[in-house]
C-alpha positions in Angstrom: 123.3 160.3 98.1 121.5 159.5 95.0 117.6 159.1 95.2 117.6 155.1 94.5 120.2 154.5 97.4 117.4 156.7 99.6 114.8 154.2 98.2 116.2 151.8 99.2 117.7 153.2 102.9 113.5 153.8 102.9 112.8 150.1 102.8 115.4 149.3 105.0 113.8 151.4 107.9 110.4 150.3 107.1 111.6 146.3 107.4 113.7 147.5 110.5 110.1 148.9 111.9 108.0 146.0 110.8 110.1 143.3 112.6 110.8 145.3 115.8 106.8 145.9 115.9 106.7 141.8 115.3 108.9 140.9 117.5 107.3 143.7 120.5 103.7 142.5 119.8 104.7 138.6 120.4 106.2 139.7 123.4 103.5 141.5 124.6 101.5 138.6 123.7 103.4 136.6 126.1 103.4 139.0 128.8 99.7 139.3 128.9 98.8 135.3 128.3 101.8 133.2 129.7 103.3 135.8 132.2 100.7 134.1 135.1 100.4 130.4 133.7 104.1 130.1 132.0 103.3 127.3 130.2 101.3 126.6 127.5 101.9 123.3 125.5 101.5 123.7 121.2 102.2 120.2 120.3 102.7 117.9 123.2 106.5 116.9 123.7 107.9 119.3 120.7 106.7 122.5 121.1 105.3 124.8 124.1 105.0 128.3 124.7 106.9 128.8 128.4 106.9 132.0 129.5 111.0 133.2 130.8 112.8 136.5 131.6 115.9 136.2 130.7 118.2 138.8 132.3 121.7 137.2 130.3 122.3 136.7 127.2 121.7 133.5 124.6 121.1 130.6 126.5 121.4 132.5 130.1 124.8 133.4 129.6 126.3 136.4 131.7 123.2 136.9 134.0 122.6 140.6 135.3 124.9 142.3 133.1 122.6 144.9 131.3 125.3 147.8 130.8 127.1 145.2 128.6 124.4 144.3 127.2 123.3 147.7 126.1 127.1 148.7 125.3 127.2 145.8 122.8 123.8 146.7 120.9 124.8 150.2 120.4 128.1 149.2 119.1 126.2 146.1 116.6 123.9 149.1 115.8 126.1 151.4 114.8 128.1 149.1 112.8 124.9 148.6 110.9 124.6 151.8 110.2 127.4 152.2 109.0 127.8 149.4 106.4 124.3 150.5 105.3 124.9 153.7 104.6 128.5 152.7 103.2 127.1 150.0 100.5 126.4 151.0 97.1 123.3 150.5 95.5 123.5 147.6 93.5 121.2 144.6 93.1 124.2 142.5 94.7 123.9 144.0 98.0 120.2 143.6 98.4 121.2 140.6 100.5 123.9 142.2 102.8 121.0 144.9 103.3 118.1 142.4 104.5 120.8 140.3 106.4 122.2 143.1 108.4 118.3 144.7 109.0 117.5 141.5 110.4 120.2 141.6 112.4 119.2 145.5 113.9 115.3 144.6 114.0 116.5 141.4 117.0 119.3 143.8 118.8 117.0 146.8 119.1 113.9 144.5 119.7 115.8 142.6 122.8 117.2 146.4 123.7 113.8 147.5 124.0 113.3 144.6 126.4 116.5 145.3 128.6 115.8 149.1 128.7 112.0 149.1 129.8 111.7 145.8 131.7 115.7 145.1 132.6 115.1 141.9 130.9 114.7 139.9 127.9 111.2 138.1 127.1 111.7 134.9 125.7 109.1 132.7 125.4 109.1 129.9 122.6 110.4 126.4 123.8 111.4 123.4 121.4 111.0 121.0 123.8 111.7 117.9 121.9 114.9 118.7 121.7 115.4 121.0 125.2 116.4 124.0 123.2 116.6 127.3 125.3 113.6 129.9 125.3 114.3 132.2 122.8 112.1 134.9 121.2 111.4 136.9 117.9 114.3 138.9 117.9 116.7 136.0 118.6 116.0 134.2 115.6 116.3 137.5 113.7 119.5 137.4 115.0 120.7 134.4 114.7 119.6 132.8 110.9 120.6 136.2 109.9 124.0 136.2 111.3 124.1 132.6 109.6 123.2 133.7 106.6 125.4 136.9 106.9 128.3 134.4 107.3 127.3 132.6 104.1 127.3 135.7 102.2 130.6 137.0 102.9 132.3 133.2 102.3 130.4 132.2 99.5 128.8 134.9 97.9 131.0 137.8 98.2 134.6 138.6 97.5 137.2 140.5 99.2 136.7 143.1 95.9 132.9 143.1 96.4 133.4 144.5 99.9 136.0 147.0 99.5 133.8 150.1 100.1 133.9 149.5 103.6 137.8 150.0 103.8 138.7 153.1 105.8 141.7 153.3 103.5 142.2 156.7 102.1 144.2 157.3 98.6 147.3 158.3 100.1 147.5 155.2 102.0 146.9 152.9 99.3 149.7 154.9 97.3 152.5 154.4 100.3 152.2 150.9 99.6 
């Protein structure tokens, strides 16, 4: 590995750390002021801080199962580490990198959650629109799994993601 792609493998895990300790510190923040009261209203009929612990998935989906839960982090995670450490360093994959840290920083910051409290704290609340509690990590999760999507439509081509084949030599030559 040359020294720019351990640059940049450096900035990864230094974004990775700043959003998990983002995401941790709002949650704590919740905890500690809306764990009693639940509630508290930002901009009356839009936008409230409401206080939930959410033991499923997005939008209370698959309550209780935490092993699952767990098991599909990992497997995300590892993925990630994967492609990261697969991609070449080139300007043109700055953007897979951020997308897919992004992506880690929410699955370890709602593992965190599952491991130490066997929950999920979610606590900001669209109410104008009755959106589902969600937290930090979940819109880490989810604009960057949007924007991932976009990238590997629009942005990328089967070509520019060929390092990620597990393909050997002699494979390609049986063809």
């Amino acid at each position: 590995m040359n020294k720019k792609k351990k640059i940049l493998l450096a900035v990864d895990v230094l974004l990775l750390i700043l959003l998990i300790v983002v995401d941790q510190v709002t949650k704590y923040f919740a905890i500690n002021s809306l764990a009693d009261n639940h509630t508290r209203v930002i901009w009356e009929g839009v936008f409230e801080l409401h206080y939930l612990e959410n033991k499923g998935a997005a939008f209370g989906m698959l309550q209780g199962q935490k092993v699952l839960f767990v098991l599909i982090a990992v497997t995300i995670l590892a993925v990630i580490v994967y492609v990261l450490l697969k991609t070449p360093y080139q300007k043109m994959y700055t953007k897979l990198h951020i997308s897919l840290i992004f992506i880690a920083s929410g699955a370890i910051g709602n593992l965190i959650d599952r491991l130490r409290f066997g929950y999920v704290v979610d606590f900001l609340y669209f109410s104008l629109i009755n959106f589902p509690v969600f937290n930090v990590a979940d819109i880490c999760v989810t604009l960057s799994s949007i924007y991932l999507v976009i990238l590997l439509v629009f942005v990328y081509k089967e070509s520019d993601l060929e390092f990620l084949t597990f393909r050997t030599k002699k494979f390609r030559d049986i063809k």
